[in-house]
C-alpha positions as CSV (number, residue, x, y, z in Angstrom):
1,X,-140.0,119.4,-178.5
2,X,-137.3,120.8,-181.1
3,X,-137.4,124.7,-179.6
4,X,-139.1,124.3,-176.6
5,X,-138.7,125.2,-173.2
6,X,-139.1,122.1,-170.6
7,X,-141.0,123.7,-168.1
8,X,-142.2,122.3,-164.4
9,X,-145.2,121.9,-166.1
10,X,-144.0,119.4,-169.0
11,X,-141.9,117.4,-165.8
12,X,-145.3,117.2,-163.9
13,X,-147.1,116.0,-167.2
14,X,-144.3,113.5,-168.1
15,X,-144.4,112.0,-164.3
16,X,-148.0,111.7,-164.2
17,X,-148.0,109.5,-167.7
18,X,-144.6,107.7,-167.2
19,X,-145.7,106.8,-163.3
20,X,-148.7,106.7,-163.4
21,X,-149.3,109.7,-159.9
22,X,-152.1,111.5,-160.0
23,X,-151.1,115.4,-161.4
24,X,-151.2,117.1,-157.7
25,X,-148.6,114.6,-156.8
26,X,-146.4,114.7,-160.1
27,X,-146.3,118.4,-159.2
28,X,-145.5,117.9,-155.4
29,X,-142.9,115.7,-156.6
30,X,-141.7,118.1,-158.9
31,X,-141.3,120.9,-156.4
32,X,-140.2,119.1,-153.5
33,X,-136.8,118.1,-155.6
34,X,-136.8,121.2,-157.0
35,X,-137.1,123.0,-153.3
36,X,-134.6,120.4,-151.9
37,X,-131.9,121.4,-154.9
38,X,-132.3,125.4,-154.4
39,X,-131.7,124.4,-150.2
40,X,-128.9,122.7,-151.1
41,X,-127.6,125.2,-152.9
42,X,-128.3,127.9,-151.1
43,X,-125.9,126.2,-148.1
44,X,-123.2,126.1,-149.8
45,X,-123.1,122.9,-151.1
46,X,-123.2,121.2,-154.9
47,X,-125.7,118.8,-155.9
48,X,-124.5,116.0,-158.4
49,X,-127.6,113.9,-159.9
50,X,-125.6,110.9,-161.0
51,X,-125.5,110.1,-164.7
52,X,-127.3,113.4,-165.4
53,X,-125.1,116.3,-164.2
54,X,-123.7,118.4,-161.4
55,X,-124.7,121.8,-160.3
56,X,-121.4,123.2,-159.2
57,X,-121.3,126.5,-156.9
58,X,-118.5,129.5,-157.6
59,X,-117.1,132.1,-156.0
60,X,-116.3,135.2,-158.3
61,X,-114.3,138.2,-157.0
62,X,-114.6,142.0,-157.3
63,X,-113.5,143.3,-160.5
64,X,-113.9,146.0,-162.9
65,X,-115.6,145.4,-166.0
66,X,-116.6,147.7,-169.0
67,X,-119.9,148.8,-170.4
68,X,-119.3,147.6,-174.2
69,X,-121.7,150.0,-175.4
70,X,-120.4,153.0,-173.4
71,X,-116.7,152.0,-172.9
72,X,-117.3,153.3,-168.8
73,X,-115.6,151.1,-166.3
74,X,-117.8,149.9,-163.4
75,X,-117.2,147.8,-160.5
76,X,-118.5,144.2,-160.7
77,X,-119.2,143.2,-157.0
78,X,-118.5,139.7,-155.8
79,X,-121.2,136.5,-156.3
80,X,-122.0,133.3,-156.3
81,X,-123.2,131.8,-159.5
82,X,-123.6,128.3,-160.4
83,X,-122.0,125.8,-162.9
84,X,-124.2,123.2,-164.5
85,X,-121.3,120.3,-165.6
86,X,-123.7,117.4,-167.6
87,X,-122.4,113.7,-166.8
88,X,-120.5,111.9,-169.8
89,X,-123.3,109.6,-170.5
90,X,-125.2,112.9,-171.1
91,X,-122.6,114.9,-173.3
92,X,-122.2,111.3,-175.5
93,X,-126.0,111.3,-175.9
94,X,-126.3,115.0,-176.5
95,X,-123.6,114.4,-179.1
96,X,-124.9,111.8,-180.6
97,X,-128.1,113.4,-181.9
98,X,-125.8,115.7,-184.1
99,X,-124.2,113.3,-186.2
């Protein structure tokens, strides 16, 4: 899949031929962990998928930023934005594919 987006579509596919459900359930499946992630999230709370990776929330502050194109200051208001940290066991087998 060199270049290719995984989509919810290609995780329903691959459950339904590694498991064997029938496709309405692969993409139950797919949504329900999917829905109960964004929930979790949207508490408050991180959400660690062991051996895979955690999905880390932050805080960011108000600050002023600049328009690179226009040089203009403008205010940047405060968010929440979330940090995707892999595991090591999926950095070393990222990594590994490059040598």
């Amino acid at each position: 899949m060199s270049g290719e987006t995984i989509t919810r579509a290609h995780l329903t596919e691959a459950i339904h031929n590694q498991v064997g459900l029938s496709r309405a359930d692969s993409a139950q499946l797919v949504e329900s962990v999917l829905d109960e992630m964004s929930k979790t999230l949207e508490t408050g709370l991180s959400v660690k998928i062991s051996s895979f990776a955690s999905f880390i929330l932050r805080d960011k502050s108000k600050r002023v930023g600049r328009n690179p194109r226009t040089g203009i200051e403008a205010t940047i208001t405060p968010r929440r934005v979330v940090l995707f940290r892999p595991s090591q066991l999926l950095r070393k087998k990222i990594n590994a594919k490059i040598k």
